[in-house]
N, CA, C and O atoms as a GROMACS GRO file, in nm:
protein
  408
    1UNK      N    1  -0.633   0.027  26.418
    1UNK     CA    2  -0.685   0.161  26.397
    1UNK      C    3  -0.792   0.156  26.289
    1UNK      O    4  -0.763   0.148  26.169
    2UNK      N    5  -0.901   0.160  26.330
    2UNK     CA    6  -0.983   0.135  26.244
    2UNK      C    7  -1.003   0.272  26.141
    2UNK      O    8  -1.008   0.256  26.019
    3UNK      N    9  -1.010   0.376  26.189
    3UNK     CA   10  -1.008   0.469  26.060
    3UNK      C   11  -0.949   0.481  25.964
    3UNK      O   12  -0.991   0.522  25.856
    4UNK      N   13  -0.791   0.430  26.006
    4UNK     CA   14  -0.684   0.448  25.904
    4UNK      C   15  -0.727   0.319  25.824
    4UNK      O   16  -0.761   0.332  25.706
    5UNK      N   17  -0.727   0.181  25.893
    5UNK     CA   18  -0.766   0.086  25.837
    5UNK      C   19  -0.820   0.000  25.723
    5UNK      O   20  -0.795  -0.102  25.659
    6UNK      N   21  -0.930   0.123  25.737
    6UNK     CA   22  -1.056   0.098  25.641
    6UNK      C   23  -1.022   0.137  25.522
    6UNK      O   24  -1.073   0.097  25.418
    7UNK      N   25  -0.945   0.206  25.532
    7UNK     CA   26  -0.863   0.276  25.360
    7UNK      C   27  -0.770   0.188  25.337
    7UNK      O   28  -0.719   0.230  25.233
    8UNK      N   29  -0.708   0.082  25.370
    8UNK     CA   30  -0.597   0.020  25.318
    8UNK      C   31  -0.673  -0.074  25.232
    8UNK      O   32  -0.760  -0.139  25.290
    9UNK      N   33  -0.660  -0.090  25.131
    9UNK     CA   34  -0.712  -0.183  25.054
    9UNK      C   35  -0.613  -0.199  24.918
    9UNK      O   36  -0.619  -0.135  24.813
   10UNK      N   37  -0.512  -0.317  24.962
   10UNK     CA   38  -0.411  -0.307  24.824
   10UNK      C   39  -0.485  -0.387  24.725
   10UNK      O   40  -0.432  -0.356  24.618
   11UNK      N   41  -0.573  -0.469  24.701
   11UNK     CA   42  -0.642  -0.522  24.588
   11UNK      C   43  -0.698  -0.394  24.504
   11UNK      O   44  -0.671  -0.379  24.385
   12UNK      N   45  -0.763  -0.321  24.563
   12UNK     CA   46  -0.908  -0.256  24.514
   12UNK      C   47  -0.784  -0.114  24.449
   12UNK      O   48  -0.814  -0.044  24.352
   13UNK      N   49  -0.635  -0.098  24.537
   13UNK     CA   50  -0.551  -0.016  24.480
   13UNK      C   51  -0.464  -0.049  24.329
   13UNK      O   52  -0.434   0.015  24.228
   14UNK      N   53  -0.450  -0.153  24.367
   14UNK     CA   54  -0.411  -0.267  24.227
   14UNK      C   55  -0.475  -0.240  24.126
   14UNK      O   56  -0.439  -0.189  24.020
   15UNK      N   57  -0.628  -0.299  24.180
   15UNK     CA   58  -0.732  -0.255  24.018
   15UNK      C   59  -0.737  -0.114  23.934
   15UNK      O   60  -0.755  -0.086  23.815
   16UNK      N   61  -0.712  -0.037  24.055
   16UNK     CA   62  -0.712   0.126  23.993
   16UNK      C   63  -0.588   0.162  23.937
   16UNK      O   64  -0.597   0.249  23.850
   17UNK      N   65  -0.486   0.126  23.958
   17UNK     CA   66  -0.379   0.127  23.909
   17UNK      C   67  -0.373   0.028  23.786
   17UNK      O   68  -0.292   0.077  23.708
   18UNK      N   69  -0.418  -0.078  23.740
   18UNK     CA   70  -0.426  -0.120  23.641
   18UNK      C   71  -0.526  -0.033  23.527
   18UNK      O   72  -0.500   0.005  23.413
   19UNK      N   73  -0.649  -0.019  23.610
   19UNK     CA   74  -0.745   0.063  23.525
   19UNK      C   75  -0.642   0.205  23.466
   19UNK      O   76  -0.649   0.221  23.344
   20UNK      N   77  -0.565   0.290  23.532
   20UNK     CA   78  -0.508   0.385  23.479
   20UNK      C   79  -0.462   0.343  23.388
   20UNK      O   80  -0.501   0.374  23.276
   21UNK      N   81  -0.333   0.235  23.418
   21UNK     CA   82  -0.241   0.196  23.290
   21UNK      C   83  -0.281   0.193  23.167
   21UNK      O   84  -0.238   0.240  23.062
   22UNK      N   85  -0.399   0.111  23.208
   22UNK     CA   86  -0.443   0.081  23.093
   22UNK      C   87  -0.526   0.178  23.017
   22UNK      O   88  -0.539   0.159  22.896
   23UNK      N   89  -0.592   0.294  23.085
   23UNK     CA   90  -0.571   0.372  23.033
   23UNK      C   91  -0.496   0.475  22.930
   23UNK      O   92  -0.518   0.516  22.816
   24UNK      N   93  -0.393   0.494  23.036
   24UNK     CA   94  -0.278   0.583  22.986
   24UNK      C   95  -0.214   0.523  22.853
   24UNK      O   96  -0.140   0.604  22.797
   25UNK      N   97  -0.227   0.388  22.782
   25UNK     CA   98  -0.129   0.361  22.708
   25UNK      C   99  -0.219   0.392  22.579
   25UNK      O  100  -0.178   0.373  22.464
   26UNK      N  101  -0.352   0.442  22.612
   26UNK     CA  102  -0.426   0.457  22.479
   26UNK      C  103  -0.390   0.632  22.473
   26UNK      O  104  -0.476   0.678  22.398
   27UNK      N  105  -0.332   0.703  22.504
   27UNK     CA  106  -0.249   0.813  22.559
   27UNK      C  107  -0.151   0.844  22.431
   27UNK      O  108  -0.105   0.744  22.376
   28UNK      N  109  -0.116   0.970  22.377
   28UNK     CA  110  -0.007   0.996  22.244
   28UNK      C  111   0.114   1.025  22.356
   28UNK      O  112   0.233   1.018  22.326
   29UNK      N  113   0.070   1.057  22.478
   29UNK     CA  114   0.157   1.096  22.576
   29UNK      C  115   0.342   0.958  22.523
   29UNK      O  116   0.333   0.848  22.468
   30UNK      N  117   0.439   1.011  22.557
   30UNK     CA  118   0.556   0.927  22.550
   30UNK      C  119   0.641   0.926  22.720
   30UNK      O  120   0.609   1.002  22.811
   31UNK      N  121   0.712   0.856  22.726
   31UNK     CA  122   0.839   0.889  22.835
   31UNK      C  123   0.898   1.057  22.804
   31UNK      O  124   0.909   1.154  22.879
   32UNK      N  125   0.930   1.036  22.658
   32UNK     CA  126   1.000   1.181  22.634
   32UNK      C  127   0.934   1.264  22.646
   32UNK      O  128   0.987   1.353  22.711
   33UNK      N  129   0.794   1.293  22.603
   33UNK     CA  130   0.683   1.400  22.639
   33UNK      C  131   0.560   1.377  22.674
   33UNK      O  132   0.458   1.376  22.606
   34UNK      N  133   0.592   1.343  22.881
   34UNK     CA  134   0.478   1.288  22.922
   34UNK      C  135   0.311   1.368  22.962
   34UNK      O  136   0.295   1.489  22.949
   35UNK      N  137   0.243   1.310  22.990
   35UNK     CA  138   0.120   1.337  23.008
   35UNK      C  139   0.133   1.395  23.131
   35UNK      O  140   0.117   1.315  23.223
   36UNK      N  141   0.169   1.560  23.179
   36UNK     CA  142   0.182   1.566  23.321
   36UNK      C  143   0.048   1.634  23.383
   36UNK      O  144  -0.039   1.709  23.342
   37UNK      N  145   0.080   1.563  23.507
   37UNK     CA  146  -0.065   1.619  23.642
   37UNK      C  147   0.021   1.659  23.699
   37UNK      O  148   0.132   1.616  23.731
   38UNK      N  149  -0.078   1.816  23.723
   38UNK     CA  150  -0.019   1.886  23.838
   38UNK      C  151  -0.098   1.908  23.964
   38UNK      O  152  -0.212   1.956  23.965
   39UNK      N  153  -0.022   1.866  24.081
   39UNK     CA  154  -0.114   1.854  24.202
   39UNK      C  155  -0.090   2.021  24.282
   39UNK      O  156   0.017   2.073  24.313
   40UNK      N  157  -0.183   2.057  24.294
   40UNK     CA  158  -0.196   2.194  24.362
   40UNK      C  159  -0.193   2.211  24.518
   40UNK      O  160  -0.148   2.313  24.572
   41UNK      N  161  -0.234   2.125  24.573
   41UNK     CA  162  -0.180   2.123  24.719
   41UNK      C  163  -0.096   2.029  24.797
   41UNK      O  164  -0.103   1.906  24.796
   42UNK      N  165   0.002   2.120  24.879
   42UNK     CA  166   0.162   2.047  24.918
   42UNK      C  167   0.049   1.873  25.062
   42UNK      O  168   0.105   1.779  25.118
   43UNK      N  169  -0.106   1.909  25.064
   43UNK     CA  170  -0.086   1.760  25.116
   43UNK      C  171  -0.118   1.682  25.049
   43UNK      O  172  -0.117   1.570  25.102
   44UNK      N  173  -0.160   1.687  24.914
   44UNK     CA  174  -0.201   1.618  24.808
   44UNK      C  175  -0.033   1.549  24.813
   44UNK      O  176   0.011   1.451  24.872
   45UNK      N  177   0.026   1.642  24.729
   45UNK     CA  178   0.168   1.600  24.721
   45UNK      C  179   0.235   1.534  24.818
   45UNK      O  180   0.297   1.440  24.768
   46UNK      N  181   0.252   1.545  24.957
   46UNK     CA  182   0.307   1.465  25.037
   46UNK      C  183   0.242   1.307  25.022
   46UNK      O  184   0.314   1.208  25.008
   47UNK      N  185   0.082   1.302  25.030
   47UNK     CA  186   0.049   1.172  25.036
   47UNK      C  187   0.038   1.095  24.872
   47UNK      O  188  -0.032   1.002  24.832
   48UNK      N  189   0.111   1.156  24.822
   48UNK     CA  190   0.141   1.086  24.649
   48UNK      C  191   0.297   1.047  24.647
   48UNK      O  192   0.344   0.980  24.555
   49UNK      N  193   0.365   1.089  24.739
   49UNK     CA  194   0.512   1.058  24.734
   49UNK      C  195   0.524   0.970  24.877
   49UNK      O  196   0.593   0.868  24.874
   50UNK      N  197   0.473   1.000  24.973
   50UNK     CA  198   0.452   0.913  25.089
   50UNK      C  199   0.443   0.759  25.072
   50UNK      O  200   0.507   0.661  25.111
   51UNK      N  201   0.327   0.784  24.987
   51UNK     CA  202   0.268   0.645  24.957
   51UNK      C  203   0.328   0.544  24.824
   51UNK      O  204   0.297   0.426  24.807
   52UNK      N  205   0.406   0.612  24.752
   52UNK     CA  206   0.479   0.582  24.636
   52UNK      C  207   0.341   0.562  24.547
   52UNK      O  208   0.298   0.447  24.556
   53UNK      N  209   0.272   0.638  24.473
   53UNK     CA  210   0.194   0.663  24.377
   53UNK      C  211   0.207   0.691  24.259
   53UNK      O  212   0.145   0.653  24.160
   54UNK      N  213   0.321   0.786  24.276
   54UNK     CA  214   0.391   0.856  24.159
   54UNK      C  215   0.483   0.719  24.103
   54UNK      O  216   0.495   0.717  23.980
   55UNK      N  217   0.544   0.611  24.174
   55UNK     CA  218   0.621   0.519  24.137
   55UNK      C  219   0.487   0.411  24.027
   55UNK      O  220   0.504   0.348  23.922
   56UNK      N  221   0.418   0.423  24.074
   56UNK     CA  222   0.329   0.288  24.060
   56UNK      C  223   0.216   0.321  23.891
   56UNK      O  224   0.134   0.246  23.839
   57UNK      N  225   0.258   0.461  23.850
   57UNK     CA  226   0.214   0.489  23.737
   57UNK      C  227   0.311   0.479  23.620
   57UNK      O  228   0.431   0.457  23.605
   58UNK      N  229   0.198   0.505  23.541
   58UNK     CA  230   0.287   0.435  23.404
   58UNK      C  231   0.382   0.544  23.356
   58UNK      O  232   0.338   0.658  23.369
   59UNK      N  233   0.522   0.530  23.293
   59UNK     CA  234   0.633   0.630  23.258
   59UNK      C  235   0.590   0.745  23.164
   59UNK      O  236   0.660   0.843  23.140
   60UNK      N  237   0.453   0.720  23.106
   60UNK     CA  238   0.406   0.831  23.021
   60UNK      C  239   0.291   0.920  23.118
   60UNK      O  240   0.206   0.990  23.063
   61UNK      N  241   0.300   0.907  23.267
   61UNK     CA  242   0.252   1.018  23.310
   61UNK      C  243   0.324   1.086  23.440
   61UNK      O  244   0.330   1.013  23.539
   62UNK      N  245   0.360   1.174  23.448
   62UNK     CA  246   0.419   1.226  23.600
   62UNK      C  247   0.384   1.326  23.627
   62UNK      O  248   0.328   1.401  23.546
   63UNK      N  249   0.407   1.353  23.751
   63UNK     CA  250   0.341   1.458  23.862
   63UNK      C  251   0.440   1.597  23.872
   63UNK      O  252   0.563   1.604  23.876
   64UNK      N  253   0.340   1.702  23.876
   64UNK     CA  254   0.450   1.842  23.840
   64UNK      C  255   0.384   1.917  23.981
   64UNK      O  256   0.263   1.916  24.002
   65UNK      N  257   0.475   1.979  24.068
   65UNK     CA  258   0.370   2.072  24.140
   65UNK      C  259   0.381   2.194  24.149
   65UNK      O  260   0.479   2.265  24.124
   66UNK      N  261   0.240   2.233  24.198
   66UNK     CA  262   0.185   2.328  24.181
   66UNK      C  263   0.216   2.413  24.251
   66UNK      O  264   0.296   2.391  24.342
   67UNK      N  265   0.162   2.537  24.231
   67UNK     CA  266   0.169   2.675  24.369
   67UNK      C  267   0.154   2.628  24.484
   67UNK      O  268   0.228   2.667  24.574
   68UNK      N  269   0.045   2.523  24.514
   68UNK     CA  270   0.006   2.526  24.655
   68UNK      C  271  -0.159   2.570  24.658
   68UNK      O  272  -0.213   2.636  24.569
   69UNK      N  273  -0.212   2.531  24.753
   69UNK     CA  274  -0.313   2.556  24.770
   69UNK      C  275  -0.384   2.734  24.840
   69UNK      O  276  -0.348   2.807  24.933
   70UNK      N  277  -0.473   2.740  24.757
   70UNK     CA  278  -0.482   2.892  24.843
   70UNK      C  279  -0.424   2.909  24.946
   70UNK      O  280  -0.334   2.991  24.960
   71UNK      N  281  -0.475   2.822  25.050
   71UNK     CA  282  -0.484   2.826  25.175
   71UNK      C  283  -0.363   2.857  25.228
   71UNK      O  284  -0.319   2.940  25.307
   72UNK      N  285  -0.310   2.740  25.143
   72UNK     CA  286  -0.110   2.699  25.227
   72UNK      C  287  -0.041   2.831  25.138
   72UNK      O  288   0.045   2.894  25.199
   73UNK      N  289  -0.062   2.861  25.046
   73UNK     CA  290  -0.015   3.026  24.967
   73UNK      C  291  -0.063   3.170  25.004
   73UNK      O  292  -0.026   3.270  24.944
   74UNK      N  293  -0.153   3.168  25.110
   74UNK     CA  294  -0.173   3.283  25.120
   74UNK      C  295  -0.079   3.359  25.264
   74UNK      O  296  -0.061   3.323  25.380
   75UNK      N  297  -0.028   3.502  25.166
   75UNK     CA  298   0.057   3.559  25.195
   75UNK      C  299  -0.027   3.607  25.393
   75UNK      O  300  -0.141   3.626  25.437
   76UNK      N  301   0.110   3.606  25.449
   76UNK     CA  302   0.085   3.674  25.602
   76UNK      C  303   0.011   3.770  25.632
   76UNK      O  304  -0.076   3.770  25.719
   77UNK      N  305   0.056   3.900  25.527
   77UNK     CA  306  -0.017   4.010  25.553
   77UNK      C  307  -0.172   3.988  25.538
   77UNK      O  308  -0.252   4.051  25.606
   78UNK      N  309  -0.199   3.918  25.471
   78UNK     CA  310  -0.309   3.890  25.410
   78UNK      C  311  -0.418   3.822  25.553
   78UNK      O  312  -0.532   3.850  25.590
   79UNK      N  313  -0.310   3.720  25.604
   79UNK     CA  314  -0.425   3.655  25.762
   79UNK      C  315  -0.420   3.762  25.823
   79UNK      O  316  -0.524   3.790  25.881
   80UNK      N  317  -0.299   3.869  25.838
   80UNK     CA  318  -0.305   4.002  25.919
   80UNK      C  319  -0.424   4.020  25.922
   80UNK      O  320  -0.490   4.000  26.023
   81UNK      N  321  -0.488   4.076  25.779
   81UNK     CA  322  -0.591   4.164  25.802
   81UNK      C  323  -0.717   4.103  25.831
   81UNK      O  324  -0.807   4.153  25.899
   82UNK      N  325  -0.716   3.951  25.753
   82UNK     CA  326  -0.799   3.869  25.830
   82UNK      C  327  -0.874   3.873  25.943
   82UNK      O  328  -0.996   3.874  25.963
   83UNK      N  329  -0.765   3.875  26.020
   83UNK     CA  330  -0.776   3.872  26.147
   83UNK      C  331  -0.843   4.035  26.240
   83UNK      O  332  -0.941   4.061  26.310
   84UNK      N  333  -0.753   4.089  26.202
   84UNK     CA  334  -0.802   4.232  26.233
   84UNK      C  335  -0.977   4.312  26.176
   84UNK      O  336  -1.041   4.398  26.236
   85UNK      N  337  -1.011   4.238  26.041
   85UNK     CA  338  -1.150   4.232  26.030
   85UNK      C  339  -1.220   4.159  26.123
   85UNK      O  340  -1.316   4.225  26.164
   86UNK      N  341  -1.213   4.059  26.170
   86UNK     CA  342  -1.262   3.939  26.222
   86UNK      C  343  -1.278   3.980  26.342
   86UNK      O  344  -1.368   3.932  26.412
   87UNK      N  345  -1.173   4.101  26.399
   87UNK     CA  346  -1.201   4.109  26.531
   87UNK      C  347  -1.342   4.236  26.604
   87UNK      O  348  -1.358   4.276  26.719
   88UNK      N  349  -1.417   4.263  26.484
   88UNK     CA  350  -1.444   4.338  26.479
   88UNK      C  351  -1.616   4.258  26.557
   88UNK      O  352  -1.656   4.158  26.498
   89UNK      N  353  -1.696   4.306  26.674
   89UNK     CA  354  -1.797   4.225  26.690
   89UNK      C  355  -1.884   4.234  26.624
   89UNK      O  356  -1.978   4.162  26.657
   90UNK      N  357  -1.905   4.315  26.508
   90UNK     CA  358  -2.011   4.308  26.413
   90UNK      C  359  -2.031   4.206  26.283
   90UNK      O  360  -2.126   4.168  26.216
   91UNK      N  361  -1.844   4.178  26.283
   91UNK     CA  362  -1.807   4.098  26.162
   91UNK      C  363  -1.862   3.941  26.182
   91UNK      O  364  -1.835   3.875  26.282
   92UNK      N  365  -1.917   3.909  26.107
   92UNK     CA  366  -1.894   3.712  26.096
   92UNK      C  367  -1.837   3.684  25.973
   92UNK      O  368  -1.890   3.704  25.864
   93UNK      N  369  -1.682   3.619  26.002
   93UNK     CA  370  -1.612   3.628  25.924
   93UNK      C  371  -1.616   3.458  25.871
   93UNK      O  372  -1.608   3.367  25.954
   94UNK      N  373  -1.628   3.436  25.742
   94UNK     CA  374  -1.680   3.324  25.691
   94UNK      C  375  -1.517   3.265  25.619
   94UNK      O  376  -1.436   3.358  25.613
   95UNK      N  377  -1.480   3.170  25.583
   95UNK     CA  378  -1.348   3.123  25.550
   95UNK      C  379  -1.359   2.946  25.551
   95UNK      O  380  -1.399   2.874  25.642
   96UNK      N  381  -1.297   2.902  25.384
   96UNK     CA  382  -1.269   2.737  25.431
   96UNK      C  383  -1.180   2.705  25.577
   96UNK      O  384  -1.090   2.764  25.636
   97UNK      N  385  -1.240   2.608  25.594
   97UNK     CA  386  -1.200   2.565  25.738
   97UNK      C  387  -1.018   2.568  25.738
   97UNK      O  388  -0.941   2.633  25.809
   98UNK      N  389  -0.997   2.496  25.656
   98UNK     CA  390  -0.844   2.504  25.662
   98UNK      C  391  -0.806   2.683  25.723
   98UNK      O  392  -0.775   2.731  25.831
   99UNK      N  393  -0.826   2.723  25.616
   99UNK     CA  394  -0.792   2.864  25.601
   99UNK      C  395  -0.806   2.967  25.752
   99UNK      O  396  -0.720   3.051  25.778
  100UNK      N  397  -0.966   2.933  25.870
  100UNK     CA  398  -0.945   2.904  25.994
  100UNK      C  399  -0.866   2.865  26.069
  100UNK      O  400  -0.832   2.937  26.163
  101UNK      N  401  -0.809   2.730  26.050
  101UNK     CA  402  -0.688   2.680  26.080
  101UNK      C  403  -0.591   2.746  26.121
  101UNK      O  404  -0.552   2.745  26.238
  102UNK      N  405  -0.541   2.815  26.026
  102UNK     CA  406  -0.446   2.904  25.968
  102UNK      C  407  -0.471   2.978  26.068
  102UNK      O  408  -0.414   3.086  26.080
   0.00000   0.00000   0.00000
C-alpha cells in the first residue's frame, strides 16, 4: 500500500523521538508535575494511542484530552439548522469539509 507506506518510517520516527527527549529533559516539567499536551481532536487522539506515542515519550510529558474538535462537538441542533439554511436555493453554504461530512 503505497500511501500508507510512505509514512512508515521507524528511523526518521526514532530521531524525532530522541530529538523530543532530549528536549523535554531541559524541561522544569517532573513525573510528579508533568509538562501536559492537550490534544483537541478525538482523531488526533486515537492515532497517538493507536500508534503508542504517548508510550514512547519521556515521563515528564503526557497527553490530556480535550473537548474535541469543533466539528466532532458540535451540538445536533446546531447541523439542524445548518442544514435547513443550506436548503435554501439562494444560500451557498460554506463549512470545513469535515464539518460537510457531518
Amino acid at each position: 500500500m503505497r500511501f500508507v507506506d510512505e509514512y512508515r518510517a521507524p528511523e526518521q520516527v526514532m530521531q524525532l523521538i530522541e530529538h523530543l527527549r532530549e528536549r523535554a529533559s531541559h524541561l522544569s516539567y517532573t513525573a510528579e508535575r508533568p509538562l501536559r499536551i492537550m490534544e483537541v481532536c478525538g482523531g488526533h487522539t486515537h492515532a497517538i494511542f493507536k500508534f503508542g506515542l504517548d508510550q514512547l515519550l519521556p515521563e515528564n510529558v503526557e497527553f490530556i484530552h480535550g473537548p474535541g474538535c469543533p466539528v466532532c462537538v458540535l451540538p445536533m441542533g446546531r447541523i439542524d439548522t445548518c442544514v435547513e439554511i443550506a436548503s435554501h436555493p439562494e444560500v451557498i453554504f460554506c463549512t470545513f469539509g469535515d464539518a460537510m461530512r457531518v
